[in-house]
Structures are given as C-alpha cells and as structure tokens.
C-alpha positions in Angstrom: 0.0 0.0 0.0 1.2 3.2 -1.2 0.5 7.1 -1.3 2.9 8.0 -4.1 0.0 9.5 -6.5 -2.1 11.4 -3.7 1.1 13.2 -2.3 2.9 13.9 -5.5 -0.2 15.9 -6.7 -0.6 17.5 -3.4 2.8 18.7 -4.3 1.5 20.2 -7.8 4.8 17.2 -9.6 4.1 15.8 -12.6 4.9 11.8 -13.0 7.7 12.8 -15.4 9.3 15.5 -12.8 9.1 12.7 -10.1 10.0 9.6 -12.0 13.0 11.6 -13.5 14.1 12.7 -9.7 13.7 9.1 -8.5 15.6 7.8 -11.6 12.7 5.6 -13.0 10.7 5.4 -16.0 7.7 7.0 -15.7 5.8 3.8 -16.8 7.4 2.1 -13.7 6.3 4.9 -11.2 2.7 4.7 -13.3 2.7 0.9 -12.2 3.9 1.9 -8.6 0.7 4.4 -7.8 -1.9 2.2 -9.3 -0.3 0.0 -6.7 0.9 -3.0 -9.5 4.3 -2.9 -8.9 6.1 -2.8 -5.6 9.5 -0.2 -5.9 12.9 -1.6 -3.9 14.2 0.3 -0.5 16.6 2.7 -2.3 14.0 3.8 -5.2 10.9 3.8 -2.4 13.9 6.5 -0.4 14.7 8.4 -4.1 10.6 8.6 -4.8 10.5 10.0 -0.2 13.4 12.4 -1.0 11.8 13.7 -4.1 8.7 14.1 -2.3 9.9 15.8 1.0 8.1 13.3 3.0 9.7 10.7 5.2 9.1 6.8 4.1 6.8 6.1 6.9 4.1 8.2 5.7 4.0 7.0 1.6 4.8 3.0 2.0 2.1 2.2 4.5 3.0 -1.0 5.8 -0.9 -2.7 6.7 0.1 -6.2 6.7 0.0 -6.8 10.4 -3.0 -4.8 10.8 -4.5 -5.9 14.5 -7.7 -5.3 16.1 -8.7 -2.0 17.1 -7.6 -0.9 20.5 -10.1 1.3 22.1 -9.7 3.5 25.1 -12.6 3.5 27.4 -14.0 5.7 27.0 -12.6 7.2 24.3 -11.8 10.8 25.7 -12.4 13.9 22.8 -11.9 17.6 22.0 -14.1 19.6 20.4 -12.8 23.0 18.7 -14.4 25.2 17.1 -17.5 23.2 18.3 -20.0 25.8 17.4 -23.7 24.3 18.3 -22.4 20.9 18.4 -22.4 19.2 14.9 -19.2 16.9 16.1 -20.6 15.9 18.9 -23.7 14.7 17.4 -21.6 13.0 14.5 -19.3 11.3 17.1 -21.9 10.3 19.6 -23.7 8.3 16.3 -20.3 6.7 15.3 -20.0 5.4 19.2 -23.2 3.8 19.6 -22.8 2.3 16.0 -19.7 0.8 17.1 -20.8 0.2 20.6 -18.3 2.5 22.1 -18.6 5.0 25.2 -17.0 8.4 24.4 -16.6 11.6 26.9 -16.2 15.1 25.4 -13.5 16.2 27.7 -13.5 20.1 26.5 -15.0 22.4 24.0 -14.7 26.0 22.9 -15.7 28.6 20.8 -15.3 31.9 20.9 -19.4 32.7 20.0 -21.2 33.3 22.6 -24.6 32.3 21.0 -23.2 29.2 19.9 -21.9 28.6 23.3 -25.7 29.2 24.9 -26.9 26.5 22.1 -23.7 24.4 23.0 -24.2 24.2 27.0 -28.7 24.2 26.4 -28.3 20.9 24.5 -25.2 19.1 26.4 -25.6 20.4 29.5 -21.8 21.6 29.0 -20.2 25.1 28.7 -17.4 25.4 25.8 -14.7 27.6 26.9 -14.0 31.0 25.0 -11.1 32.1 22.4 -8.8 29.0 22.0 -5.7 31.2 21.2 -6.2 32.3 24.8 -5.8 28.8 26.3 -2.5 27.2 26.7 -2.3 23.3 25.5 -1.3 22.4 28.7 -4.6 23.5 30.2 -6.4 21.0 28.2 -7.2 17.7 29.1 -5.7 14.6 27.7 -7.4 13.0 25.3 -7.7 10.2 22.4 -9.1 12.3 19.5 -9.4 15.8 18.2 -12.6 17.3 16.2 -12.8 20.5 14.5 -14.3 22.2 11.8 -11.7 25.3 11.9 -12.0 28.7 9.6 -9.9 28.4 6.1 -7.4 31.2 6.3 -4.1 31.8 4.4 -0.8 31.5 5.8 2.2 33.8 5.8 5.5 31.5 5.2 8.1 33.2 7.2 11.4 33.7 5.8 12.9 31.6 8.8 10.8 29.0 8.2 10.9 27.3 11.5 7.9 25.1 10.7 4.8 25.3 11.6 5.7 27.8 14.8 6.9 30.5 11.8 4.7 29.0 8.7 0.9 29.3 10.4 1.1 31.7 13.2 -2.0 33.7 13.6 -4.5 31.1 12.2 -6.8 29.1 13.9 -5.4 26.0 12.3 -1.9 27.0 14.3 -3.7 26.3 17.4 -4.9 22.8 16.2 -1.3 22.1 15.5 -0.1 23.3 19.2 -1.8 21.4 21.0 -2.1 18.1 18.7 1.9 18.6 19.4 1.2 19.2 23.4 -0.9 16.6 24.3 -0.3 13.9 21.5 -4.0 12.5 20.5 -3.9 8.8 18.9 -6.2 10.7 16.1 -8.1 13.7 14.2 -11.0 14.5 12.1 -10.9 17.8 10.9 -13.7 19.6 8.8 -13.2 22.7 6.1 -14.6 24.2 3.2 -14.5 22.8 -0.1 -12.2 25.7 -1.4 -9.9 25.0 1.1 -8.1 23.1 -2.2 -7.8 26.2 -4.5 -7.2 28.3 -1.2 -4.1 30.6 -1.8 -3.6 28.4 -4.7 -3.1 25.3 -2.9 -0.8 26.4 -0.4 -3.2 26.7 2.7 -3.8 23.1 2.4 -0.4 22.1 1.4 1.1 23.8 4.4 -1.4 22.0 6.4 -1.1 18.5 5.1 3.0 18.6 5.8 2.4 20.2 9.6 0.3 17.1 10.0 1.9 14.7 8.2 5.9 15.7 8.2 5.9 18.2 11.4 3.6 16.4 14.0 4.4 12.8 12.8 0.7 11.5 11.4 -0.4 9.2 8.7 -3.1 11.5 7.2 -5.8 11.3 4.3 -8.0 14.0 3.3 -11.4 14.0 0.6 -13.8 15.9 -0.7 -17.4 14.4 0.4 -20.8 16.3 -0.1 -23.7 16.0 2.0 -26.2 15.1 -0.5 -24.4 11.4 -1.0 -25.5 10.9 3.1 -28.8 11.3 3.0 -29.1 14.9 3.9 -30.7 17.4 1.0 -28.1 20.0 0.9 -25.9 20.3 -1.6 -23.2 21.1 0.7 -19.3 20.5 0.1 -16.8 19.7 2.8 -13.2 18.7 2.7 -12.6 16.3 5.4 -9.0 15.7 6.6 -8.4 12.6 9.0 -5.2 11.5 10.6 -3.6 9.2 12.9 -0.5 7.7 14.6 -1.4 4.5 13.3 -0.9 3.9 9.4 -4.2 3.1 7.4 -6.1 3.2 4.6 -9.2 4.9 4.6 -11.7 4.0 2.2 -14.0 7.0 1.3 -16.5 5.3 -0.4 -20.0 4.8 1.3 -23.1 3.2 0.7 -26.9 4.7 2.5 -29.7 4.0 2.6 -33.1 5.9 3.5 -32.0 9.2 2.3 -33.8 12.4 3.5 -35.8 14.1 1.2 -37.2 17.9 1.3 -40.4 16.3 2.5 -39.0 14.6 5.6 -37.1 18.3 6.4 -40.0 20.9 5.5 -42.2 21.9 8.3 -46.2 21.5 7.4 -47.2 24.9 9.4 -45.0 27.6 9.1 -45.6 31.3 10.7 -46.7 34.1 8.4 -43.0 35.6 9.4 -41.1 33.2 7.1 -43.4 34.1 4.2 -41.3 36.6 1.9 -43.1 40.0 0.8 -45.6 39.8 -2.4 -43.4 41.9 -4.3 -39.8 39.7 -4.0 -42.9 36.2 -4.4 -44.5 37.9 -7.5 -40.7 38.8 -8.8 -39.5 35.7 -8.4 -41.8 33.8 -10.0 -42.2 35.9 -13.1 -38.1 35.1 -13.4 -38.8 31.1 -12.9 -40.5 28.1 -13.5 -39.7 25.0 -11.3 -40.1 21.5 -12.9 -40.1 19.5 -9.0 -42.2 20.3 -6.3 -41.6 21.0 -3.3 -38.3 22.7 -3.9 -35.9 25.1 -2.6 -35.2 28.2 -5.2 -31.8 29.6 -5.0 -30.6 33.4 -6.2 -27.1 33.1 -7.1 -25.1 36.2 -6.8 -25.8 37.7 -10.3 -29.6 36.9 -9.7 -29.7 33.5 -11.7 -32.9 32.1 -10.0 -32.4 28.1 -9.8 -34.7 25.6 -8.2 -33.7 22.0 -7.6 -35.5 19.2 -4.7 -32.9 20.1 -2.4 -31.0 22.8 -0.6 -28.0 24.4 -2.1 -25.4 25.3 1.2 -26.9 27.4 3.7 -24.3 30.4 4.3 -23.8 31.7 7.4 -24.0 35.4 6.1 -26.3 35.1 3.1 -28.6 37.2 2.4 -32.2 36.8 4.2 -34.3 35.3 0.9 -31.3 33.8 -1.2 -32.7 30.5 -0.5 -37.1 30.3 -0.5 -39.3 26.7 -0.6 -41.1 27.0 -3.6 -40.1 30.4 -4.2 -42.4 32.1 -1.5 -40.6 31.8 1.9 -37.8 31.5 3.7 -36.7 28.1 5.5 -37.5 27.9 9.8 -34.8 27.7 11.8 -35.6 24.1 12.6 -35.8 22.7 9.0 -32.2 24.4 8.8 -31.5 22.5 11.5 -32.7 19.4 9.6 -30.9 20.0 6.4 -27.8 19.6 8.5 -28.7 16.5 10.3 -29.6 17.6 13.8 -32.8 15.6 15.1 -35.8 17.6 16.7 -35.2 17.1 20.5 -32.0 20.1 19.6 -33.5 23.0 21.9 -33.5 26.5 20.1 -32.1 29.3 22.7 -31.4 32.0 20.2 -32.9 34.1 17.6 -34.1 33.2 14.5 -31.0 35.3 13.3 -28.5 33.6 15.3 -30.2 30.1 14.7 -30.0 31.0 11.2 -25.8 32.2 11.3 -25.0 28.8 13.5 -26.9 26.5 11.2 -25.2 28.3 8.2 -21.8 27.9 10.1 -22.1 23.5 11.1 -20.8 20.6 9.9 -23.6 18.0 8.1 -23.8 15.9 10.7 -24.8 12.8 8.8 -21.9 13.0 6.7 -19.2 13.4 9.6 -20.7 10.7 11.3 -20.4 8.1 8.7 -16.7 9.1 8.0 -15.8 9.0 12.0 -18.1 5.6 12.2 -15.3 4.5 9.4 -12.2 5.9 10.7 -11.9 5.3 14.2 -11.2 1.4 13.3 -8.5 1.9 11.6 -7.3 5.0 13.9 -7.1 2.7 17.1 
C-alpha cells in the first residue's frame, strides 16, 4: 500500500518531474501508484526524498493490521464546536460501534453558539482557544474541528509550523495536537480549502500534519447530498492518525432524507417573503419539481432543484425560498444539517440562522468518524 499518486499531486509534480528525480521510467512509477508494482528500498527512499516526506508516511506497511484498540471511553476535544455538529456525528459513530466516548472540552469563541452548546449538552465550551494554553487541556484520544480556512504567511525563517501558520486558527490545532499527542483527528473545512491561496493553505497543512507532528493523514472531498441529507453542501474532510491506514471513502446509504422529511407542514406568516420579492420571483422562474428550494445566485440567476444548495452563514435573508415564497424555519435548517428535533432552540431566528449556516452536516461526519476510528485505534 502506497501514497505515491495522492502526495505527488498534493505537491503540484508531474509523473515525469518525479519519475525523472527518483531515476525511473515514468511507466514504472505509473505501475507503482496504481499500486501493480512494488518499488525496492533505495528507489521507495529516491521517490521520499523527491517528495519531502519521510518513508513512513508514503509506504504504508498494513500487513500486520490488529484489532482496534479502544480507550474507554474514548476521551475527545471539540474545537471550534459551534452548536455541536461533532458531537452529534461522534456520539452516532460510538453507539454504532458500541463504544462510550466523553467530550472532555470544548470551545468557541461565540457566545450564542456557546448558549446553544451548553442548552443541548448540559456543558459550557470555553471562549477564544488562542487564549488557552495546550497544557490547560485535558488529555485526550481524538481531536474534532471544523476550523475557519485562512491563508498563511511563510516566514522567511521558516521554523515550521511555529513561523509558517502563526496567527491562524489551524496553528492552534497544530499546538496542541503537538502538546498533548492524541492517537487521532478528524478535521472539517470548506470545499475551497483546495484552490485556497492556490493550494498552499492546504499544502502547508497536510505537511504540519503529516511531516511536522508525525501522522499518517488522508483528506477528501465528500458532499452531503451522498449521506442522506438534501443539501448540496461541500466539505473537505482531513483525517489523521499515529497508526498507518487506509481509509476507504467510499459509502453506501440508505433511507435518504428528502425535502419532504425536512420541510415543516405549518410555518408562521414571518417566514413568508413579501408579495413583491414572491411575485418577482416567479415571473423570473419556472420550477419542474415540487416541493423545492429556489436559489438566487449572486448575479440573480434564480435556480430551483429538490434540495437545498449550502446554507451560508452570512447570506442574504431570501437567497434561498421553498417554492419560491418563503424563507426556511430555523428548525428545518437545522434538519438539512442532520440535527434531530429534540436540539433546543435558545437563540434568535438570526443567530439560529448564522450557527446552522456555520455546522458541519452531521450525517456525513458521522459516517466518516463511524469508518475511521477502526483503523485509527
């Protein structure tokens, strides 16, 4: 088992570049990443030191694969928890594997999202995570976090990650992986996290993780609509671990949500958007399904389709109406992101609204956690 393919592109190298630095044919290293041929020691060491990443990390070594070894329970973090999507996603992937976790601490530095946080698990996050020291935190076996996508500055020094992603939110993730040493992580970001300071931001992260701290670590791009959830909402997922392994991110489910099972049946008048923007709409756009979410793009392109397009955080009020006359209640946003009924609203509409525009799709995360943590432990 080998990650030749996935970390040369992540390093923007052509097969030719590589094969020519690790003194190959290019039909030999072709062979090598479809995983047909096997390379020797001192061309698997040319095709590392071409790469920049140590041997360890590209030739995984799976053949003594044991059973999973599970604390108990298994002790987690959640950053950047917001109203909880993690913790809904990992408590699913527990009982499905008929494990006991314990959320040992939380923060984030919304206050709203806090009140949500604490009303539905009876728990307070703590506040700005670059104000807590690592050592402050509790051990534990596995970090969650969905963490804002922000570029980095690459210091001339280039002391690692210390110098290369000070003053982001992902440098705290890195500190205190490096303090307190978790067995794993599953980390959640946006789908343009790729393209992101072309490439760099997640390039930069990928070799903290993998060459800095020391993990095995896979990353895809996963949408929620494949899990059930009608949203079409894209997330890159990055998972990692002490232990090498080889995640499969393909999944198969059943009993998909549709709008149906999401919409509410009696809505208040207050959801309803004025005549005017109704009568506008509609003179603009014709849907072909029904019931159906109708989406204003940017330029005013009206779309309609028999699911959700993302919910935004900071969108505008009516971007998104069901059937073109009104807006979506805070609980079917709720919903479209996979948290069941019994989650208690504590907030505003507004703030409801900005928190289910800023959570992970709980569905999804679960499945992937549900899949990882076997091969993790």
């Amino acid at each position: 088992m080998n990650k030749v393919k996935e970390i040369r592109k992540e390093r923007g190298m052509s097969q030719e570049i590589l094969a020519q630095h690790s003194e190959i044919s290019r039909k030999y290293l072709s062979l090598i990443e479809r995983q047909k041929a096997s390379p020797s020691i001192s061309i698997a060491i040319k095709i590392c030191g071409a790469l920049g990443v140590s041997i360890d990390k590209i030739f995984l070594d799976l053949s003594a694969t044991e059973k999973p070894s599970y604390p108990n329970p298994i002790r987690f973090i959640d950053l950047f928890c917001g109203i909880g999507g993690f913790r809904y996603a990992s408590q699913y992937a527990f009982d499905k594997l008929g494990l006991k976790g314990e959320c040992v601490f939380s923060s984030d530095i919304d206050k709203y999202a806090r009140a949500s946080y604490e009303a539905n698990f009876g728990e307070k996050p703590a506040g700005d995570i670059t104000k807590i020291e690592a050592s402050e935190i509790p051990d534990f076996d596995i970090l969650f976090g969905g963490f804002p996508c922000q570029a980095f500055s690459i210091c001339g020094l280039q002391k690692g990650f210390a110098d290369n992603t000070r003053g982001t939110l992902f440098f705290d993730i890195a500190r205190i992986i490096k303090e307190k040493q978790p067995q794993a992580f599953v980390l959640e970001n946006v789908k343009n996290l790729a393209s992101h300071d072309h490439g760099k931001t997640l390039k930069t992260i990928l070799e903290v993780l993998r060459d800095e701290l020391g993990y095995h670590v896979d990353y895809h791009l996963l949408n929620a609509l494949d899990f059930g959830l009608p949203q079409k909402r894209e997330r890159i997922i990055i998972v990692g671990s002490k232990k090498p392994f080889a995640m499969d991110w393909k999944f198969h489910i059943d009993n998909k949500k549709t709008l149906e099972d999401i919409l509410e049946k009696d809505v208040e008048k207050k959801h309803y958007a004025s005549p005017e923007i109704v009568a506008k709409r509609k003179s603009m756009h014709e849907a072909s399904v029904y019931p159906s979410i109708w989406h204003e793009n940017k330029t005013g392109n009206i779309s309609s389709y028999p699911y959700s397009c993302a919910l935004r955080a900071g969108a505008s009020y009516n971007y998104l109406l069901v059937n073109g006359e009104r807006r979506l209640t805070p609980r079917e946003m709720l919903r479209l992101q996979g948290f069941p009924d019994n989650f208690k609203i504590v907030v505003s509409d507004t703030q409801t609204r900005k928190q289910a525009g800023n959570a992970i799709p709980v569905d999804m995360v679960a499945r992937v956690i549900e899949k990882f943590l076997p091969l993790a432990f």
